[in-house]
C-alpha positions, -999 to +999 in steps of 0.1 A: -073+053-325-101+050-349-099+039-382-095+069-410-117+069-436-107+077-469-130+081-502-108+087-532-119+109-564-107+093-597-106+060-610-072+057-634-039+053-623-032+076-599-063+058-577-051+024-586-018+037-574-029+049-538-055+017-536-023-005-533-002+015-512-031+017-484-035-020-486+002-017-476-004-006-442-013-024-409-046-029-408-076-011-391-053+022-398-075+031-431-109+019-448-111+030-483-152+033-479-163+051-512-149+062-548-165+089-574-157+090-612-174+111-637-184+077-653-203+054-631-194+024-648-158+033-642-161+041-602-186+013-599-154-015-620-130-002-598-152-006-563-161-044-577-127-052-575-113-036-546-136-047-524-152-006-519-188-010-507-197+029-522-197+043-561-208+074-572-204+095-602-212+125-581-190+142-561-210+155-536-223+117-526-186+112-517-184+149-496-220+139-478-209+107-464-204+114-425-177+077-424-154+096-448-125+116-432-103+119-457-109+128-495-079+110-521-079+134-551-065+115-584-086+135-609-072+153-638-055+184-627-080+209-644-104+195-616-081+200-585-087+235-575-124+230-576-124+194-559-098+203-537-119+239-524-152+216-520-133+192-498-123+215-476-154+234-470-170+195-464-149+193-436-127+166-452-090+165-453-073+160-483-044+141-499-034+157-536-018+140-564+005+165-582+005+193-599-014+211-569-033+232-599-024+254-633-039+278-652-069+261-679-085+285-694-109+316-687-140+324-704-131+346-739-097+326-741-087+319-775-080+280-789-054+262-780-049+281-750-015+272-749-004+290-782-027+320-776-030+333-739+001+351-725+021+333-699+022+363-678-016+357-675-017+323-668+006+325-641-011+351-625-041+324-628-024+297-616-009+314-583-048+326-576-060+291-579-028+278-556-038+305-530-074+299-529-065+257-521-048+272-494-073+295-485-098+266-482-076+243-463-066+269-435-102+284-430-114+244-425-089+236-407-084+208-427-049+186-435-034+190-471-013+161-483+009+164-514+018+136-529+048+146-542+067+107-545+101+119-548+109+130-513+099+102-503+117+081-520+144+057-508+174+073-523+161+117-518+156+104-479+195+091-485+205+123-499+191+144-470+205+121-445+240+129-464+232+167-470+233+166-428+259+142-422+284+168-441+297+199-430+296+216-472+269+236-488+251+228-519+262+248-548+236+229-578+212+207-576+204+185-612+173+170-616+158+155-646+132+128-656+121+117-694+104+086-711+086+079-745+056+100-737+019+098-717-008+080-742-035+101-720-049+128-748-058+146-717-019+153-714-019+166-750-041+197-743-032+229-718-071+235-709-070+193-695-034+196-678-028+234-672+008+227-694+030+197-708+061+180-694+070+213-674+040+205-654+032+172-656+068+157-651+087+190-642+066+191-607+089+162-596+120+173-605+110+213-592+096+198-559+128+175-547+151+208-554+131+234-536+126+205-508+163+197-510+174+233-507+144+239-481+162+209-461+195+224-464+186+258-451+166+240-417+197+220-407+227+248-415+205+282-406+174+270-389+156+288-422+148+270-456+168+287-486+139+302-508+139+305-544+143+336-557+143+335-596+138+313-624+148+312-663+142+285-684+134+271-723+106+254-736+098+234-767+075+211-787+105+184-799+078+164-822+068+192-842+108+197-850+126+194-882+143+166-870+114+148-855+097+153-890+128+138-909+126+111-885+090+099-889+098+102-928+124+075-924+099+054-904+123+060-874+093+079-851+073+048-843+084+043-803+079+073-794+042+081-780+045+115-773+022+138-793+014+171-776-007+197-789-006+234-777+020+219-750+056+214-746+073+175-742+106+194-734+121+220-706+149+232-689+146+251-661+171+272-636+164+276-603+180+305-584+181+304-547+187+328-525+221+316-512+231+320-549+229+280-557+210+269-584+184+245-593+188+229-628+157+209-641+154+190-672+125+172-683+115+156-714+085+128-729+109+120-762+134+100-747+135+060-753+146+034-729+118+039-701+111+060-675+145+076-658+144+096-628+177+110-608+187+139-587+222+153-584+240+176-557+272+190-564+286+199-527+317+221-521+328+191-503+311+159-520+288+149-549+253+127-541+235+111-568+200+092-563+186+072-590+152+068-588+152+041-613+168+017-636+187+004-604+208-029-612+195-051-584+176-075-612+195-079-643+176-094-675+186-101-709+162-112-733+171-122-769+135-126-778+104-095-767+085-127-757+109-145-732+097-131-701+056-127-715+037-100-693+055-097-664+061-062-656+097-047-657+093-011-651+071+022-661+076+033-699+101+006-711+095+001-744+107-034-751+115-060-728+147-071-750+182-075-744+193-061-712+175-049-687+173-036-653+132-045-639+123-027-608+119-056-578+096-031-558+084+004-579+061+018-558+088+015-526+121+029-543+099+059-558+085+065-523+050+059-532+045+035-500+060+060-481+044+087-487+007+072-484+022+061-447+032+095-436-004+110-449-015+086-429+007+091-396+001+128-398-037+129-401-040+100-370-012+119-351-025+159-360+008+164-376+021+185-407+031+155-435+064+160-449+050+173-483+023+198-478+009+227-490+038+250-488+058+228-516+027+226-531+022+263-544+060+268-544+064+243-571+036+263-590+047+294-584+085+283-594+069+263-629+045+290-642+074+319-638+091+289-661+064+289-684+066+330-688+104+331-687+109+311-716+078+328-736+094+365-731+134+352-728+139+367-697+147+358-660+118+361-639+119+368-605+097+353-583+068+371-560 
């Protein structure tokens, strides 16, 4: 089979990300031939050192080349619809980094969008953006990857091996990830991200419960279990009384977090149609590094994966300075006393996996495992979040 050629859009983390998981798999299954950046110095740093023959800072270089088959989206989201549309109608399949899209803005908005459009509105926006992807995609007949980590991780890919093995139902699902907070001021403003932690952190948590219960509803009824209804709080913790009193006592200085017209702190429920329920919590206040975990609470069993701060390396550290730069984990704050460093990051958060299965399915003509169907669902599912806790009320869902 021929080698798949693959141009990726973006030059941060995300790209570095994928870069490193496609240099993972066996060789002569991908060639990473081009990259585009809106700043050419940028696309043309990271091509010097990966070994990429092609930079551009224009997008359409990247479309126009005949050798690319694949187009690796890891732009800021408010660029996602619009890359993701032009892709498409290129003839180019695509893999996604989350959140699919958002609402970010409409000509006449007020600003901060965030304090000053109505919910109601923007998820209206969002859903049309969603649909049009899809729209693209299907007319192109293109593939749509979503890399969505977390069900492929390790211990999700446990849990749905368990989920069969049993004869119970799932009655709630818990899911909840928080760290210090993003340094990106791109993750400060709505109009950059299309929302805050909801969004940007919540799409994991969302996506492994709608894929969870989704999973469920195949093996028991040959039908996923839809959600049906959502109702959920929202909040800006830094600009709280307590957060104030806090950075008055000098006792404010590890966390990063500093939104503006966006929230660093949700919680979200999930209603299904079986009449389980999804509980998300999210937050980018909370010290001691990045922690990820899902819980399902069976009629006959519990299941917990932890996505991180696993305790198969142990440190302690009386001294910051013991262990100098080597890296222990996303988010950790101090590499003091104890702690638990990942031995292999990208694997146990399913990062390597996923990349493989993107790859499988567009050599193979397959569907991936995450595609565009969880895509817009965890949209759909966040944005009634977003209007539920602006109007405190249960929304239900289209």
């Amino acid at each position: 089979m021929k080698t798949i050629g693959i141009g990726i859009a973006g030059a941060q983390l995300g790209a570095r990300m994928h870069l490193a998981n496609y240099a993972n798999l066996p060789k002569g299954e991908v060639d990473v031939r081009g990259v585009c950046s809106k700043n050419l110095t940028s696309a043309e740093g990271f091509a010097k050192k990966a070994g990429i023959g092609f930079a551009t800072d224009n997008f359409d270089d990247l479309l126009a080349r005949p050798d690319i088959d694949v187009i690796d989206i890891c732009v800021p989201p408010a660029l996602h619809h619009e890359f993701a549309i032009r892709a498409a109608n290129a003839g180019k399949h695509i893999i996604m980094e989350k959140p699919l899209t958002g609402y970010f803005g409409s000509p006449g908005d007020a600003e901060p969008i965030g304090e000053h459009v109505a919910m109601s509105v923007m998820r209206k926006g969002a859903r049309q953006n969603a649909e049009a992807i899809r729209e693209a995609v299907q007319r192109n007949g293109v593939k749509f990857c979503y890399a969505e980590n977390w069900v492929y991780s390790p211990p999700i890919v446990k849990m749905r091996k368990l989920i069969a093995a049993s004869k119970g139902s799932v009655l709630e699902i818990r899911a909840e990830e928080n760290h210090s907070g993003s340094n990106s001021k791109a993750s400060q403003e709505w109009k950059s991200t299309g929302g805050g932690a909801l969004l940007r952190m919540g799409v994991h948590s969302v996506g492994a419960c709608l894929h969870l219960k989704q999973w469920e509803g195949q093996i028991r009824r040959g039908m996923p279990i839809l959600p049906v209804a959502v109702l959920a709080d929202t909040t800006n913790l830094i600009r709280s009384q307590a957060s104030e009193l806090a950075r008055d006592a000098g006792a404010h200085r590890w966390i990063s977090s500093n939104p503006g017209d966006v929230e660093n702190w949700a919680n979200l429920i999930i209603h299904f149609e079986d009449g389980s329920r999804g509980n998300v919590t999210v937050s980018d206040s909370g010290l001691g590094g990045l922690n990820t975990r899902v819980v399902a609470f069976m009629t006959d069993g519990v299941i917990k994966a932890n996505m991180t701060a696993n305790d198969a390396v142990e440190t302690y550290a009386p001294d910051v300075g013991v262990f100098g730069d080597e890296y222990f984990t996303e988010k950790l704050e101090t590499h003091a006393g104890w702690n638990r460093p990942s031995c292999d990051e990208d694997w146990f958060r399913g990062f390597a996996q996923e990349i493989a299965d993107f790859v499988q399915a567009l050599r193979n003509g397959t569907e991936p495992l995450a595609g565009i169907d969880l895509a817009i669902s965890c949209v759909d599912v966040i944005y009634a979040g977003y209007q539920s806790a602006q109007e405190g009320r249960r929304i239900d869902l289209l």
